[in-house]
CHARMM-style PDB file with segment names, atoms N, HN, CA, C and O in Angstrom:
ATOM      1  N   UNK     1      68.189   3.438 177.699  1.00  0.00      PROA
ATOM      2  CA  UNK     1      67.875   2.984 179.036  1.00  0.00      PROA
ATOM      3  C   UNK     1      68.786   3.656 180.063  1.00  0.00      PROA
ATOM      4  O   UNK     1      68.247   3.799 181.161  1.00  0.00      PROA
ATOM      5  N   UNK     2      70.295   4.191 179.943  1.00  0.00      PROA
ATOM      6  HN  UNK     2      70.733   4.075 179.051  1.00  0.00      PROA
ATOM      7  CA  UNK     2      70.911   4.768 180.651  1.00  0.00      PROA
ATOM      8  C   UNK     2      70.157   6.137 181.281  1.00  0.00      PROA
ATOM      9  O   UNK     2      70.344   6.588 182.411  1.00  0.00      PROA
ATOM     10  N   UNK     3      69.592   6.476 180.635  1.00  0.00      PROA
ATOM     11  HN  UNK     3      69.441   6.110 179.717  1.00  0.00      PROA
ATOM     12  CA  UNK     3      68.864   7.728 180.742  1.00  0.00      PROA
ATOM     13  C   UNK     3      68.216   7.939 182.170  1.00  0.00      PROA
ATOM     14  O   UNK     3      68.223   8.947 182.877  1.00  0.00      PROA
ATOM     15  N   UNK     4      67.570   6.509 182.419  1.00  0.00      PROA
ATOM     16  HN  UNK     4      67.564   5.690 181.845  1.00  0.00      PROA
ATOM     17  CA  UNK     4      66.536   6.102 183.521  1.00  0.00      PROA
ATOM     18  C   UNK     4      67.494   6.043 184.760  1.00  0.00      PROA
ATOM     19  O   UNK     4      67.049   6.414 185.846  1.00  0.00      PROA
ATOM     20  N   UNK     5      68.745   5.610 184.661  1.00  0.00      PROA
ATOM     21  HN  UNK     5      69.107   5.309 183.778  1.00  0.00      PROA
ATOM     22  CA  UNK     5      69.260   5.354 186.214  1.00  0.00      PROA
ATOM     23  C   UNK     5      69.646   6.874 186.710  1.00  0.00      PROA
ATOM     24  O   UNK     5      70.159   7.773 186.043  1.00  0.00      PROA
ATOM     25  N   UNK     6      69.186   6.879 188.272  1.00  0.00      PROA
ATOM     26  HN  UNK     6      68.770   6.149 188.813  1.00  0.00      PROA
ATOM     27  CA  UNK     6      69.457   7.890 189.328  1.00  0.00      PROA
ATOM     28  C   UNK     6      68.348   8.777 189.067  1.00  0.00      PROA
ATOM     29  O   UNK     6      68.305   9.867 189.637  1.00  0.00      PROA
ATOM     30  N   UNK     7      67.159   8.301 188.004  1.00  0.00      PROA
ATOM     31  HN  UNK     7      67.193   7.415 187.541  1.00  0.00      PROA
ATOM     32  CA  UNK     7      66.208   9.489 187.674  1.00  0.00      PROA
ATOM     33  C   UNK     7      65.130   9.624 189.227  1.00  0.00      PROA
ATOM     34  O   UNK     7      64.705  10.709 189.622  1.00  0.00      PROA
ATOM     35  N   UNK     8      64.864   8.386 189.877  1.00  0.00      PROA
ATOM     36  HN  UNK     8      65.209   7.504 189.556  1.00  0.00      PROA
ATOM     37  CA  UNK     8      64.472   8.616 190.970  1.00  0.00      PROA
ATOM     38  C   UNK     8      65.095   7.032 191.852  1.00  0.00      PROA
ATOM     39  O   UNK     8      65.408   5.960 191.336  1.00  0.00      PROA
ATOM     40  N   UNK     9      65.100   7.393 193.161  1.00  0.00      PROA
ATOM     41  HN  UNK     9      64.845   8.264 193.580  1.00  0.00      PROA
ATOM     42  CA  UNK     9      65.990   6.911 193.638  1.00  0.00      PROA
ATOM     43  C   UNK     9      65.162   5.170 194.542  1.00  0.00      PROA
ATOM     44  O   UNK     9      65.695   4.269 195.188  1.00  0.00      PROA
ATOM     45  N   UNK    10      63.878   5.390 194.170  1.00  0.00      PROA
ATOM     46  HN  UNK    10      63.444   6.122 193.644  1.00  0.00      PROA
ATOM     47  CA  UNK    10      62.892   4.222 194.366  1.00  0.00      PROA
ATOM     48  C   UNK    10      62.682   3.832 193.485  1.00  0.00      PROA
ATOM     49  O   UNK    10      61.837   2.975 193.742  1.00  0.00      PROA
ATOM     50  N   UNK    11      62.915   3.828 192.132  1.00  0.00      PROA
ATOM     51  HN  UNK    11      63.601   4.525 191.924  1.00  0.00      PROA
ATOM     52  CA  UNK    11      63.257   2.950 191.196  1.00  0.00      PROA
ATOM     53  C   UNK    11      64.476   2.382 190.446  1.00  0.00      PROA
ATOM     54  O   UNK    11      65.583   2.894 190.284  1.00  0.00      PROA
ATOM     55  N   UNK    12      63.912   0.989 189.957  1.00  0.00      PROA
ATOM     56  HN  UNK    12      63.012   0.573 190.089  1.00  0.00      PROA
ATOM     57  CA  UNK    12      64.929   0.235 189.882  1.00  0.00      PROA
ATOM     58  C   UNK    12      65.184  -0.284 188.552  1.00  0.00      PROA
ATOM     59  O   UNK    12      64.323  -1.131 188.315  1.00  0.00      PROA
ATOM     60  N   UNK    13      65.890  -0.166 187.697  1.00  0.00      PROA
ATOM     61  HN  UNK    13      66.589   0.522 187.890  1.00  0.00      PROA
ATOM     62  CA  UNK    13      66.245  -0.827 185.949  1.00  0.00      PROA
ATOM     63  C   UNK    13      66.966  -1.735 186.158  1.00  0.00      PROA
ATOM     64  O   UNK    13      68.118  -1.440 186.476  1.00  0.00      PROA
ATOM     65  N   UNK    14      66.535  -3.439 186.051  1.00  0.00      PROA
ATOM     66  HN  UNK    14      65.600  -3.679 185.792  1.00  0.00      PROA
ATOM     67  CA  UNK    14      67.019  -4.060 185.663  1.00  0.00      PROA
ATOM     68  C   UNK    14      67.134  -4.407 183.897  1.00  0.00      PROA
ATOM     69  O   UNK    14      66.062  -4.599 183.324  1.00  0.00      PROA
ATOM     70  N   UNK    15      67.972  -4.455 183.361  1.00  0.00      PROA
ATOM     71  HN  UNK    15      68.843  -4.299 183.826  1.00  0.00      PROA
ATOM     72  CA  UNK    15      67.942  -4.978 181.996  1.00  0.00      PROA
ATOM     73  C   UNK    15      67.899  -5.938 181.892  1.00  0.00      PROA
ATOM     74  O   UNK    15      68.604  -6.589 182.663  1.00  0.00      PROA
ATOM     75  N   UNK    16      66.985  -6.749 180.799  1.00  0.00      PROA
ATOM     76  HN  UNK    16      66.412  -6.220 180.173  1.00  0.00      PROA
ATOM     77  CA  UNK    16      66.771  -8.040 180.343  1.00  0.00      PROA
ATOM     78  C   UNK    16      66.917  -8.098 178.907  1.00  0.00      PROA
ATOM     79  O   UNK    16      66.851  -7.132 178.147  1.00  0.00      PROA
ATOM     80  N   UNK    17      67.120  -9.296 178.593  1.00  0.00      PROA
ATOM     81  HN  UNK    17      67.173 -10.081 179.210  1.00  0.00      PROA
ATOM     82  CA  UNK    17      67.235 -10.051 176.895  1.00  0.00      PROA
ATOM     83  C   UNK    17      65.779 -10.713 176.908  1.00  0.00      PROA
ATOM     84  O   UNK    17      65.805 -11.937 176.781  1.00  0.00      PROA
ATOM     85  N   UNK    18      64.848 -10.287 177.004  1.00  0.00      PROA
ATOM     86  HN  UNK    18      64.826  -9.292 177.108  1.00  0.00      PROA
ATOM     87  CA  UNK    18      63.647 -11.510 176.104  1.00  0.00      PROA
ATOM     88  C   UNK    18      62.869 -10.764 175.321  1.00  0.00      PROA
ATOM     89  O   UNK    18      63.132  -9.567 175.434  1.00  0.00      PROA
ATOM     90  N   UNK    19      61.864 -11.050 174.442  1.00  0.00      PROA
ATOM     91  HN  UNK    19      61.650 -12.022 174.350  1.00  0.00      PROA
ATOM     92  CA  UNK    19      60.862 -10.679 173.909  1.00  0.00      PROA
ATOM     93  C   UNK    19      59.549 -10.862 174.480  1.00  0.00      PROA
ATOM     94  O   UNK    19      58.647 -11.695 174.403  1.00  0.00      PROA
ATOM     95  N   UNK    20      59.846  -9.431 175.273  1.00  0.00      PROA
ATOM     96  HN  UNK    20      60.580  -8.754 175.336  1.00  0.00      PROA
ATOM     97  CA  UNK    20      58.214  -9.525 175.954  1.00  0.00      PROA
ATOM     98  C   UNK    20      58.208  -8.151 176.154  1.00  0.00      PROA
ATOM     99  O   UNK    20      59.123  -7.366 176.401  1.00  0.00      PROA
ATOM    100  N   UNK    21      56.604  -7.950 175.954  1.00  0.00      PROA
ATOM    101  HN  UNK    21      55.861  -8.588 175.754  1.00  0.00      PROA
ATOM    102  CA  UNK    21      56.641  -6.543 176.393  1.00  0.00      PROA
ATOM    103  C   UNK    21      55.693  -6.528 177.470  1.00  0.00      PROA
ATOM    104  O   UNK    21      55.102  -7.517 177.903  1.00  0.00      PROA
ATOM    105  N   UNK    22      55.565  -5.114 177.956  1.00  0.00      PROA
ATOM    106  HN  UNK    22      56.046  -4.311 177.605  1.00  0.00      PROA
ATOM    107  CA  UNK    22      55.068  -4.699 179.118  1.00  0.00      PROA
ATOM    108  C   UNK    22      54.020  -3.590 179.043  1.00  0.00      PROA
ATOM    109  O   UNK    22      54.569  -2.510 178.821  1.00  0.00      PROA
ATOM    110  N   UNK    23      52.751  -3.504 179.151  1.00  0.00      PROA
ATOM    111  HN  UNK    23      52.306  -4.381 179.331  1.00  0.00      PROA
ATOM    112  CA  UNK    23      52.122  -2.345 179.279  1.00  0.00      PROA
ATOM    113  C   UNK    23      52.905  -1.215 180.409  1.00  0.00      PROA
ATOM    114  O   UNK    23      53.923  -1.594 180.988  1.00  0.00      PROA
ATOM    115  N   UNK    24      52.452  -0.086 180.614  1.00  0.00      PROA
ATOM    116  HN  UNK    24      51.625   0.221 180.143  1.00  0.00      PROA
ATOM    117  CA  UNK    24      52.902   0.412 181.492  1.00  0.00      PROA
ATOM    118  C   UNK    24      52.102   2.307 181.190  1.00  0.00      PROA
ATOM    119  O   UNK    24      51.958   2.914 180.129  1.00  0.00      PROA
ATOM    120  N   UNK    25      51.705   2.782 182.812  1.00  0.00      PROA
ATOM    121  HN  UNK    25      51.822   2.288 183.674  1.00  0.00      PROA
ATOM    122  CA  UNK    25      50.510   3.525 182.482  1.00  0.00      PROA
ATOM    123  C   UNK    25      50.988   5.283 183.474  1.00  0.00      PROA
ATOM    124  O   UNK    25      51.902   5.372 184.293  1.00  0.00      PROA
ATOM    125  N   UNK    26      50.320   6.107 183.167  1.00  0.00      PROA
ATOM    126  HN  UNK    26      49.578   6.035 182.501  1.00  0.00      PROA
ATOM    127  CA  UNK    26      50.717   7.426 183.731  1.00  0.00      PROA
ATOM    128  C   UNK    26      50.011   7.547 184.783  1.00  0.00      PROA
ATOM    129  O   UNK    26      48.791   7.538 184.622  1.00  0.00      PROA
ATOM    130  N   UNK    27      50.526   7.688 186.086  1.00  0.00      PROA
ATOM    131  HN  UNK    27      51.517   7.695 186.217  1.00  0.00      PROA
ATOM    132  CA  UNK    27      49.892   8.391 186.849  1.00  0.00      PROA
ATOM    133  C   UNK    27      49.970  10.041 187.055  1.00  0.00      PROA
ATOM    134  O   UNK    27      51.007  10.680 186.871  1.00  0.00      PROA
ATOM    135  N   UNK    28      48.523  10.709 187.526  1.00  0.00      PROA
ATOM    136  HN  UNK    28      47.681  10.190 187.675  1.00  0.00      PROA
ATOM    137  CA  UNK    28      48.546  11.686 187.839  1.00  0.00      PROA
ATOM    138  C   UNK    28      47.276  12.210 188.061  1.00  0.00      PROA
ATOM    139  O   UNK    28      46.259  11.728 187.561  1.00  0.00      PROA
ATOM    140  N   UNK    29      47.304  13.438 188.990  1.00  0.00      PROA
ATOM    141  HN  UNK    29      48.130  13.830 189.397  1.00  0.00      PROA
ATOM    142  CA  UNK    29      46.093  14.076 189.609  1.00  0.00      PROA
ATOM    143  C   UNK    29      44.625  14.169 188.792  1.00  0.00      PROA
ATOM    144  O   UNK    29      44.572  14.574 187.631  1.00  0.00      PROA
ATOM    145  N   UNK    30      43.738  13.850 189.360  1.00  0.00      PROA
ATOM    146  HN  UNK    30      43.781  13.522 190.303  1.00  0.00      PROA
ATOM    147  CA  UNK    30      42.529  13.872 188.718  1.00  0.00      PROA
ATOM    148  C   UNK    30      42.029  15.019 188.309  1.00  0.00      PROA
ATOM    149  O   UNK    30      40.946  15.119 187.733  1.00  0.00      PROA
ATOM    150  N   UNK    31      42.970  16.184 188.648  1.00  0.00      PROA
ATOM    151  HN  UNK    31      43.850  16.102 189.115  1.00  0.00      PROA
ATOM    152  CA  UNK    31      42.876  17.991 187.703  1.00  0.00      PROA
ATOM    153  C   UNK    31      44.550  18.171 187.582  1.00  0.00      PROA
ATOM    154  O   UNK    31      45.245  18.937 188.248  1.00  0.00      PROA
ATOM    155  N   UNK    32      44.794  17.645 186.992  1.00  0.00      PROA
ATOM    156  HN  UNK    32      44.229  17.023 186.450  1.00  0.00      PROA
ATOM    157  CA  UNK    32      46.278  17.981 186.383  1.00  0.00      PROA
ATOM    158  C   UNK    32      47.114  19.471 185.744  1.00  0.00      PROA
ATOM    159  O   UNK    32      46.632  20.462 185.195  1.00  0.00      PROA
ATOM    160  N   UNK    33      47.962  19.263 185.948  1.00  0.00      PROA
ATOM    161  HN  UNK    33      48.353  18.458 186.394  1.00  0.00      PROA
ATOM    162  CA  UNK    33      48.100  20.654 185.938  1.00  0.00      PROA
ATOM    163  C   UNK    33      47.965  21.183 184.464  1.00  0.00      PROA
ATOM    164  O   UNK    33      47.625  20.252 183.734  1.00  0.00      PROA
ATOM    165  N   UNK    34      48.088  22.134 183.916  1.00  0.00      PROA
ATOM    166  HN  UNK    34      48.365  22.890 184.509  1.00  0.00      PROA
ATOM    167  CA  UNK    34      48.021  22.596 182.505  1.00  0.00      PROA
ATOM    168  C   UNK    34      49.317  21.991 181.824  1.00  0.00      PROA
ATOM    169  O   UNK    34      49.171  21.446 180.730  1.00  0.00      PROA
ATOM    170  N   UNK    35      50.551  22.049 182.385  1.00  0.00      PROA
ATOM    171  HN  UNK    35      50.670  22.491 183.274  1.00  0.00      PROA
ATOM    172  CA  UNK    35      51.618  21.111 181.581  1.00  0.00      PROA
ATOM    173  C   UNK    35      50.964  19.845 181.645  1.00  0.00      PROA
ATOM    174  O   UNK    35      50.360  19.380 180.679  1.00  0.00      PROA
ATOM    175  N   UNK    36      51.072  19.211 182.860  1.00  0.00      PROA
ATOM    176  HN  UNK    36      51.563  19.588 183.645  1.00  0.00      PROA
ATOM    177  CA  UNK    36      50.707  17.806 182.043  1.00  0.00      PROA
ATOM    178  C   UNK    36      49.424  17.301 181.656  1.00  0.00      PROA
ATOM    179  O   UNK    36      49.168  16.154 181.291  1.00  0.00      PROA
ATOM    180  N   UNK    37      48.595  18.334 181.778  1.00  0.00      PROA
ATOM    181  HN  UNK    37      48.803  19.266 182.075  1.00  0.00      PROA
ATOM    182  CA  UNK    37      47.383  18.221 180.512  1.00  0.00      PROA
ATOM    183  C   UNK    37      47.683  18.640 179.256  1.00  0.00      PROA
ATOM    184  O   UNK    37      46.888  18.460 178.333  1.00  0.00      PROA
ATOM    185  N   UNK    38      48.756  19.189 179.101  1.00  0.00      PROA
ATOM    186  HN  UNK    38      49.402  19.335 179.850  1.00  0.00      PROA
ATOM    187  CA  UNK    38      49.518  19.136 177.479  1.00  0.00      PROA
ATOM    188  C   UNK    38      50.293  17.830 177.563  1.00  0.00      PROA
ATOM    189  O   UNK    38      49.725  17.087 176.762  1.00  0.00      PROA
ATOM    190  N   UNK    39      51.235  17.218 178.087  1.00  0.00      PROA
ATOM    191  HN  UNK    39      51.697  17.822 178.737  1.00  0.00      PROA
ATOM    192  CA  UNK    39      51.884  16.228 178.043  1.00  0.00      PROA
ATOM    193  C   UNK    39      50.607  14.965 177.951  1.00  0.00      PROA
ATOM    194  O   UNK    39      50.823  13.925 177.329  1.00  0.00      PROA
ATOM    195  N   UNK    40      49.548  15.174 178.512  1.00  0.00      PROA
ATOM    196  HN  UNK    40      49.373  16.019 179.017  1.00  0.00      PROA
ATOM    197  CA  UNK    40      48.844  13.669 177.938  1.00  0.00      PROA
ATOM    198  C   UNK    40      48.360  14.197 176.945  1.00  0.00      PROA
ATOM    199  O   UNK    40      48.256  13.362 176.047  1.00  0.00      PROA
ATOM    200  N   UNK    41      48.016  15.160 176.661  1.00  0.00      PROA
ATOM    201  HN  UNK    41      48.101  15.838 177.390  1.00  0.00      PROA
ATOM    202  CA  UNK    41      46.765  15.426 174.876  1.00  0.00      PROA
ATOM    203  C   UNK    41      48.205  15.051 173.856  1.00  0.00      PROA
ATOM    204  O   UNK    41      48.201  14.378 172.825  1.00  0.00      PROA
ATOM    205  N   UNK    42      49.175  15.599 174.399  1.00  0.00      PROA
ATOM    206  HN  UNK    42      49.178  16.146 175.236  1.00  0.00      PROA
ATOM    207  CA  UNK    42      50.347  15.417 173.309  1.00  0.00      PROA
ATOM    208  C   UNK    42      50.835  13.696 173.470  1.00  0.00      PROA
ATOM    209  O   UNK    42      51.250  13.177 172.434  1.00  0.00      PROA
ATOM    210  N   UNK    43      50.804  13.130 174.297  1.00  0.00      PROA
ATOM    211  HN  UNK    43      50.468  13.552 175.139  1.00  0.00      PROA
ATOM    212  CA  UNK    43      51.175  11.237 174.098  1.00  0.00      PROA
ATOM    213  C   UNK    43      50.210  10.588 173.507  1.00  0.00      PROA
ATOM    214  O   UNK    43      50.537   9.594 172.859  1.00  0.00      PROA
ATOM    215  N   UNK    44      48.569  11.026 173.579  1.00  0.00      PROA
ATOM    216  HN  UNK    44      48.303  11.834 174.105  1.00  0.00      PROA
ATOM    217  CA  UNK    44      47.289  10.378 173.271  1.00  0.00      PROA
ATOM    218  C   UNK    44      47.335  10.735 171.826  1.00  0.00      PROA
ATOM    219  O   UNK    44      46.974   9.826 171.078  1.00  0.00      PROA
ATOM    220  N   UNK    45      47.815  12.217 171.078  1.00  0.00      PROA
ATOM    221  HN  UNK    45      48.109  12.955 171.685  1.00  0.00      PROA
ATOM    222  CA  UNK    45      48.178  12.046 169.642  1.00  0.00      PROA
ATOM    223  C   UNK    45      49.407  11.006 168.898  1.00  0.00      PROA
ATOM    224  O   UNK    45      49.397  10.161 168.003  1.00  0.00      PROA
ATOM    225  N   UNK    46      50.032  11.363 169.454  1.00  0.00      PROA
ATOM    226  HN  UNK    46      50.040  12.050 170.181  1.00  0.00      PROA
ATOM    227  CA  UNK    46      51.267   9.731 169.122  1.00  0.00      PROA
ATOM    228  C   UNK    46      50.983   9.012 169.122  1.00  0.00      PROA
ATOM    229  O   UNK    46      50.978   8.353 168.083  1.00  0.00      PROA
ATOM    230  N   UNK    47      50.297   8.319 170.797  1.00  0.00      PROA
ATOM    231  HN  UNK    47      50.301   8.855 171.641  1.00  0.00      PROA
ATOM    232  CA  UNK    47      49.609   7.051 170.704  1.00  0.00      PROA
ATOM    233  C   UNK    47      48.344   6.259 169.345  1.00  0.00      PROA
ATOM    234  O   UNK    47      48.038   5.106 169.043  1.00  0.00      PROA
ATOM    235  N   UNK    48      47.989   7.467 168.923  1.00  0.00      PROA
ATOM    236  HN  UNK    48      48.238   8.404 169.169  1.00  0.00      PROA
ATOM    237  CA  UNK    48      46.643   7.357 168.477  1.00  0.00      PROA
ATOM    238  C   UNK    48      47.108   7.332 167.174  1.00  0.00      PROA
ATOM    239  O   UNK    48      46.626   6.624 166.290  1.00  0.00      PROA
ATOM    240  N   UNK    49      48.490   8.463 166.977  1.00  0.00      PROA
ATOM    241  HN  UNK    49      48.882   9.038 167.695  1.00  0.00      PROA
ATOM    242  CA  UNK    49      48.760   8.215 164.975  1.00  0.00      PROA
ATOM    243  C   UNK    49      49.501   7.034 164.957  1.00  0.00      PROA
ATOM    244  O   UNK    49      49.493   6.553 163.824  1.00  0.00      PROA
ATOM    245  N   UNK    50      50.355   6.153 166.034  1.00  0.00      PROA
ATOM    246  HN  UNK    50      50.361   6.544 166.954  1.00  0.00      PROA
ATOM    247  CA  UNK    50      50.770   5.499 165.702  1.00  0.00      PROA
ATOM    248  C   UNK    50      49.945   3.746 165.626  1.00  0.00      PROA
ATOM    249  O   UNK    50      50.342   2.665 165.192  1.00  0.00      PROA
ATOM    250  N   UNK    51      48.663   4.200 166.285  1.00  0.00      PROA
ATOM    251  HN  UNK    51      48.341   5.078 166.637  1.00  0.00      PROA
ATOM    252  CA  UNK    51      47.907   3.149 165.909  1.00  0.00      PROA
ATOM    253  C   UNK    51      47.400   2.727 164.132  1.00  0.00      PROA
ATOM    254  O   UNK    51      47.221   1.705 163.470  1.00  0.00      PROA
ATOM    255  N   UNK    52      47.314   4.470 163.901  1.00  0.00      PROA
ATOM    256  HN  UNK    52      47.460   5.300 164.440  1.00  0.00      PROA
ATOM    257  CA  UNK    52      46.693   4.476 162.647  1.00  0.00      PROA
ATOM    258  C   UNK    52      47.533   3.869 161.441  1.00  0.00      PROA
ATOM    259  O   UNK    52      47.075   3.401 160.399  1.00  0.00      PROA
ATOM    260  N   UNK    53      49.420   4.028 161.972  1.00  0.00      PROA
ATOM    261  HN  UNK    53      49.793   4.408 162.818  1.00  0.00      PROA
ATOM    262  CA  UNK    53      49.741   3.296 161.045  1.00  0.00      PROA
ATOM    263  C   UNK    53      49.788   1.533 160.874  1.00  0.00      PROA
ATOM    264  O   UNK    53      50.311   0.926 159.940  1.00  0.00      PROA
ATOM    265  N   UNK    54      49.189   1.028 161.885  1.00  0.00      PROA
ATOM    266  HN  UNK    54      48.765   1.522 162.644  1.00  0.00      PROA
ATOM    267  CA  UNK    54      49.352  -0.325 162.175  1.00  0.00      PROA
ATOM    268  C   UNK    54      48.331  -1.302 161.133  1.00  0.00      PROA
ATOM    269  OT1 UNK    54      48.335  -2.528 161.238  1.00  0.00      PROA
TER     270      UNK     54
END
């Protein structure tokens, strides 16, 4: 989580203790650029093998 502070300066990390989780989703341009049309084909494989092990 240290990682996240000063990464942008309109967001905010509070840390908490509970058991809860949070969805949480990517924004970006509706023609994206060629990196991050590799960066989602490459999270949607993770996402997707790590369903398969569930």
């Amino acid at each position: 989580m240290q990682d996240l502070y000063g990464c942008n300066p309109m967001m905010k990390v509070i840390p908490v203790e509970w058991e809860h989780v949070m969805p949480v989703g990517i924004l970006y341009y509706p023609e994206p650029t060629e990196e991050v049309d590799r960066f989602l084909t490459v999270t949607k494989e993770v996402l997707n093998s790590k369903k398969d092990r569930l």
